[in-house]
C-alpha positions, 0 to 999 in steps of 0.5 A, a space after each residue: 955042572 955047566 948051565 945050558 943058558 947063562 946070560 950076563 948083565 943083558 941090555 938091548 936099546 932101541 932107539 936109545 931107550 931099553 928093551 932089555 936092561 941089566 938082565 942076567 938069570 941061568 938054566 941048567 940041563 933038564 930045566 923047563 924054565 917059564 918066562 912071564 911078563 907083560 905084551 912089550 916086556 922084551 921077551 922076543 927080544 931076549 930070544 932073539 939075542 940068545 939065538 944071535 938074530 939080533 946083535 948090538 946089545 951088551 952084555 954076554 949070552 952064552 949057550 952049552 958054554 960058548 958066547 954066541 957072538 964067538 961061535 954059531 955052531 951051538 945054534 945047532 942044539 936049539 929048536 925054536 918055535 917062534 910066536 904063533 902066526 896063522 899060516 895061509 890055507 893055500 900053502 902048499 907045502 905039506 906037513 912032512 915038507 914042513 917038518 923037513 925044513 927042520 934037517 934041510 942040508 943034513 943027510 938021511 934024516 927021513 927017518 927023524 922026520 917022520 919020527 918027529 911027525 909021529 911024537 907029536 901025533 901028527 901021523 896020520 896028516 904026514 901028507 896033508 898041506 898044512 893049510 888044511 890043518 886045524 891052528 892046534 895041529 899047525 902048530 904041532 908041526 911047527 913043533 915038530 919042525 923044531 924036534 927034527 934035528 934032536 935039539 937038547 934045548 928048545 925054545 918056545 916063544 908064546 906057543 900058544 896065543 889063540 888056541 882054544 883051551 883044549 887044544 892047549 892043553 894037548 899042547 902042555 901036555 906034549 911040553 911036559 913029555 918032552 921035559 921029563 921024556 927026552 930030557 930036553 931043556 925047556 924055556 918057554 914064554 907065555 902069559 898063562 901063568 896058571 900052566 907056567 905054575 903048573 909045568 915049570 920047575 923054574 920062573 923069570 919075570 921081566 918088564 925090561 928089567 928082570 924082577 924074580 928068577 928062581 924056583 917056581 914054589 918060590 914065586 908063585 907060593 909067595 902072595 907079596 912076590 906076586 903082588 909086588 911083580 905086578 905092581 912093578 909092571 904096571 910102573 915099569 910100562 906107566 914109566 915107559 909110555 908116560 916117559 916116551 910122551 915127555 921125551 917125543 919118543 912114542 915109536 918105541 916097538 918091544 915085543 
């Protein structure tokens, strides 16, 4: 079977030093795949290649079976949700406005509007300004924003940095429900790596370079892999920030 995501020998330089280097990994339909790694590890910068937001690196990212660079329309099966930023109290806009931006351009889609809203619980609030929602309930309208358009692969990009426990665990069990439920593709960054070993089938470890990718059992059951990965970050960014010191090149920015 065609995988959803399959990227080849992936390499993104900024300011001549790697982002990303030699990464190549694949998801197939109906994987939640979880992707750890450090803050600066390039796994913003891997979402932004896949999604075509950024270009110039090397390479091959292909999406249901097309290079981005060849064709945007698959863009059109992707939800993303972006890292979490807090959303200002006096927006205006309300959450059923917000998960409208979702479908903009598209006909008669009211009713997965206000379907999506319903999924993630959010019913109640369809008419309350966003600024007046809880960061958890925020958060599930972005969410929702994403589902509008019935996305086949959804990508989440650290959901949830600064949200109470609790309200993460609402948010995992909504991700679980979209996974099993609605069949949909997951990939998803985060540094909780105890809900990554719980909710994802599949694991990738990046620091610029891609140390493990497989089964999850396989790398979380494994006491040395674990070990080995996080002596490999901690060399990989000693390497970095010790290397930009000698080169005078201490501006580099990764996400």
């Amino acid at each position: 079977m065609q995988p959803i995501i399959k990227v080849t020998s992936l390499s993104y330089y900024y300011d001549s030093l790697p982002t990303l280097d030699n990464i190549s990994f694949t998801v197939g339909k109906g994987d939640f795949l979880g992707i750890i790694g450090p803050n600066g590890a390039g796994k913003t910068t891997l979402f932004q290649c896949m999604l075509g937001i950024v270009g110039g690196y090397k390479g091959e990212i292909n999406l249901f079976g097309s290079d981005i660079r060849q064709s945007k329309k698959t863009l059109q099966k992707i939800g993303y949700v972006p890292q979490k930023k807090s959303v200002e109290q006096t927006f205006p806009a309300t959450v059923k406005e917000i998960v409208s931006l979702g479908v903009i351009g598209m006909k008669n889609r009211r009713d997965d509007i206000d379907m999506a809203i319903d999924f993630v619980e959010l019913g109640a609030y369809r008419n309350k300004r966003i600024g007046e929602l809880s960061e958890g309930q925020q958060q599930r309208a972005i969410i929702a924003k994403a589902l509008v358009k019935q996305p086949e692969l959804l990508i989440l990009d650290e959901p949830t940095t600064g949200i109470d426990s609790p309200t993460q665990e609402r948010f995992y069990d909504l991700l679980t429900k979209l996974n099993k439920d609605k069949g949909i593709t997951i990939v998803w960054s985060s540094h909780d790596m105890n809900a990554v070993e719980r909710l994802a089938n599949k694991v990738a470890c990046i620091d610029r370079k891609l140390f493990f990718h497989g089964q999850s059992e396989d790398f979380f059951g494994n006491e040395e892999r674990m070990k080995s990965y996080v002596e490999f970050a901690m060399q990989s960014h000693m390497n970095l920030h010790f290397g930009n010191k000698i080169n005078g090149k201490d501006k580099l920015e990764t996400k």
